[in-house]
N, C-alpha and C positions, 0 to 999 in steps of 0.2 A: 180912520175910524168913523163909525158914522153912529149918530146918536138921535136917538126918536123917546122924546117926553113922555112919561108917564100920562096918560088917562086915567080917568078916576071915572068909579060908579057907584050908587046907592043902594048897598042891601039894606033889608032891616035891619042889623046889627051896627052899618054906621057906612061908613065912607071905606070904599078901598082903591089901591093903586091897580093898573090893567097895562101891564106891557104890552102895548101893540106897537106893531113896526109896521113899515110900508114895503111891500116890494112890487117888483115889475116882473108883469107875468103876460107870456105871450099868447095871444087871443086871435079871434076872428079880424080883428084890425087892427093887430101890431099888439107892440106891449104897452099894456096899462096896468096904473099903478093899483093894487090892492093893500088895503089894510087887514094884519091879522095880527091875531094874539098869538105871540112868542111862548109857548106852551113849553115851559124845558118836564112837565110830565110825561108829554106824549111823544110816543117811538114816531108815530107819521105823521105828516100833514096832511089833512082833513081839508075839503070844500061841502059844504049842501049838493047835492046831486040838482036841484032845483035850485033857483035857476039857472046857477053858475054852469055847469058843465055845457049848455048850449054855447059858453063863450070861446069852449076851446078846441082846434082843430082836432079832427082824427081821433075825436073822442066816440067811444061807441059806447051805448049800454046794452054788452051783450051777458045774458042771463050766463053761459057758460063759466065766464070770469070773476060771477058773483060768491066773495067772500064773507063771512061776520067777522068783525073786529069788535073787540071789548074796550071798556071805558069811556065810551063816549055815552054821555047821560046816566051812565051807573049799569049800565044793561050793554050786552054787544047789540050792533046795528048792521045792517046788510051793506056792502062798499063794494066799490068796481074801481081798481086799478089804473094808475094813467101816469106818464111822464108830462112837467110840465116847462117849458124852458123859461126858466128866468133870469131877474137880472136885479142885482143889489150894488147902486153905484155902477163900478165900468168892470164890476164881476160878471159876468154868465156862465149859468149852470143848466145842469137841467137835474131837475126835483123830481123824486120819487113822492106819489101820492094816491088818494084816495075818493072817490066822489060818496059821500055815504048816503043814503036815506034817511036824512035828522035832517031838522031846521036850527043849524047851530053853525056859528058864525065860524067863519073860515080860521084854523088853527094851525100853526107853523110849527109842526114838530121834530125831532132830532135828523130823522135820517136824513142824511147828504147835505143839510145845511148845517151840521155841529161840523164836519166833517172840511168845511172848508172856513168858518169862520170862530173866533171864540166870544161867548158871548157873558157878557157881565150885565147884573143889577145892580143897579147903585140907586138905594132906595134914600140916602143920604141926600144925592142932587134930584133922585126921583124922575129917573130915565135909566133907560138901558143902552148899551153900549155895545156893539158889535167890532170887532175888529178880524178881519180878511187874516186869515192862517194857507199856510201850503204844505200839507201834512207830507212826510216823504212817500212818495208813490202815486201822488195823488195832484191835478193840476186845475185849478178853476179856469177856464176862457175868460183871454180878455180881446175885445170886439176893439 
């Protein structure tokens, strides 16, 4: 199991909790760890197109592959497509996602990561909780 504390931020209305997780995502010089928000709203995982996409190989922004996706900031936003390989613990995957045009912080959403892992809030101890699943048909690498 692997277990990543709660964060906390200040809106006007007061104090809230921010599940953010770390993972390791593979880049221009190996994998480095990234922090994002465990987003269990959003179907994909989300980067800013700026800067982040310059970190990862064989990324292209080619206008043909350019999609809108809705929900991020309340409006859809223009995204370009990319696999990313990561690695949570001695799991490796590789992650389906999206580079968008927003300046909004890197978000971890359902696809391929529900998929191999299940994942709890427990606003009680105020952390979230992942635990590594192997769905029948379905196998995560282990390096």
């Amino acid at each position: 199991m692997f277990i990543f504390p709660y964060q906390t931020k200040r809106i006007d209305e007061g104090k809230i909790f921010v599940p953010v997780v770390t993972v390791e995502l593979e880049t221009i010089k190996g994998f480095w760890p990234f922090e994002m928000l465990l987003d269990s709203g959003a179907d994909v995982t989300t980067f800013p197109l700026t800067p982040l996409a310059s970190y990862f190989p064989n990324f292209k922004k080619d206008p043909k592959n350019k999609i809108v996706i809705g929900g991020v900031e309340g409006r859809g936003v223009f995204a370009y497509p990319h696999s990313v390989h990561t690695k949570l613990g001695n799991k490796y995957f590789l992650l389906r996602c999206y580079f968008i045009e927003s300046n909004v912080d890197p978000l971890l959403g359902r696809l391929d990561f529900w998929n191999l892992f299940s994942v709890s809030f427990d606003n009680q101890k105020g952390r979230t909780e992942i635990i590594p699943t192997v769905p029948p048909g379905q196998q995560g690498v282990e390096r």
